[in-house]
C-alpha positions in Angstrom: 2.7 9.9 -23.5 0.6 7.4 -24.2 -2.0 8.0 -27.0 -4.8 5.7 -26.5 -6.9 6.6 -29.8 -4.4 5.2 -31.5 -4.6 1.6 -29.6 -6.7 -1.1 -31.0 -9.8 -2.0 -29.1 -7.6 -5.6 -27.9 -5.0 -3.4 -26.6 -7.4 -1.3 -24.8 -9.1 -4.6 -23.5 -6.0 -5.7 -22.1 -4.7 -2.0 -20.0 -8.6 -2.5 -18.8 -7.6 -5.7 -17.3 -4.2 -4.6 -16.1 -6.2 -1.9 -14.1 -9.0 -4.3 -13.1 -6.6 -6.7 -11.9 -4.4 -4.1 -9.5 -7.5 -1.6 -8.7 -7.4 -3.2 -5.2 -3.7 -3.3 -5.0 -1.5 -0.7 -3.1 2.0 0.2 -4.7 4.3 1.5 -2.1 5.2 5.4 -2.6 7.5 6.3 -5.5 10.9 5.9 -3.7 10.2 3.4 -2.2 8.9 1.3 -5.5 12.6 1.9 -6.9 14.9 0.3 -3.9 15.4 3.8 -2.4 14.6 2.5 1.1 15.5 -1.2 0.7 14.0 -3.7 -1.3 12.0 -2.8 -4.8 8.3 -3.1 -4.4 7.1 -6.1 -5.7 3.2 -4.4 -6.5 5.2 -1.6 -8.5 6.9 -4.2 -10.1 4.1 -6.5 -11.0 1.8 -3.3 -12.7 4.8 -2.3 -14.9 5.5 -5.7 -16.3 1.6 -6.1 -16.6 1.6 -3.1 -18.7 4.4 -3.5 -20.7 2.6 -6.7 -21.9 -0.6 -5.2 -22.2 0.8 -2.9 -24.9 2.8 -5.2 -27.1 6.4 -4.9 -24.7 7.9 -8.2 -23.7 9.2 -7.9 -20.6 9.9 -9.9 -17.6 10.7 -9.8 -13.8 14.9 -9.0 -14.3 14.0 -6.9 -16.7 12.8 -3.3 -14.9 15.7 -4.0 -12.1 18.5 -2.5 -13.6 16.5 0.5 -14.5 14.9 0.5 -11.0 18.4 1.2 -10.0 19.3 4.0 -12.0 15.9 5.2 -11.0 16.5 5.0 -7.0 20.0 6.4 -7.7 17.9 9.3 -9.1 15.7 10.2 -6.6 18.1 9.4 -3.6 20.1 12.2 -5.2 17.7 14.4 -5.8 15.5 14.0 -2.5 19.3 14.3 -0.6 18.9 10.4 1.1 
């Protein structure tokens, strides 16, 4: 959980941005944002590197993949694809 009163006002400044800068931008539905279907989505992508950064995380495209798998892996099992 993410406790926001305890963010500074230039990390709160930058998730503003990270919203601002994706509130017109569509992220395909959850199983498909982790490679359940295919390819993952590159919107879902984008937002969680975006706010990684905006929060102090270093992070980079490769990064989320290997994750993305396990997460896929996840829901295929549990969704019965």
């Amino acid at each position: 959980m993410l406790d926001i009163d305890s963010l500074s006002k230039g990390r709160l400044q930058a998730l503003s941005a990270v919203f601002d800068g994706f509130k017109d931008k569509e992220p395909a539905r959850i199983p498909d944002q982790y490679g359940l279907h295919g390819d993952f989505d590159q919107v879902g992508i984008d937002i969680d590197l975006a706010f990684l950064n905006a929060i102090g995380i270093e992070a980079k495209a490769e990064n989320p993949t290997p994750l993305y798998h396990e997460i896929g892996a996840a829901l295929g099992q549990w969704m019965g694809a």
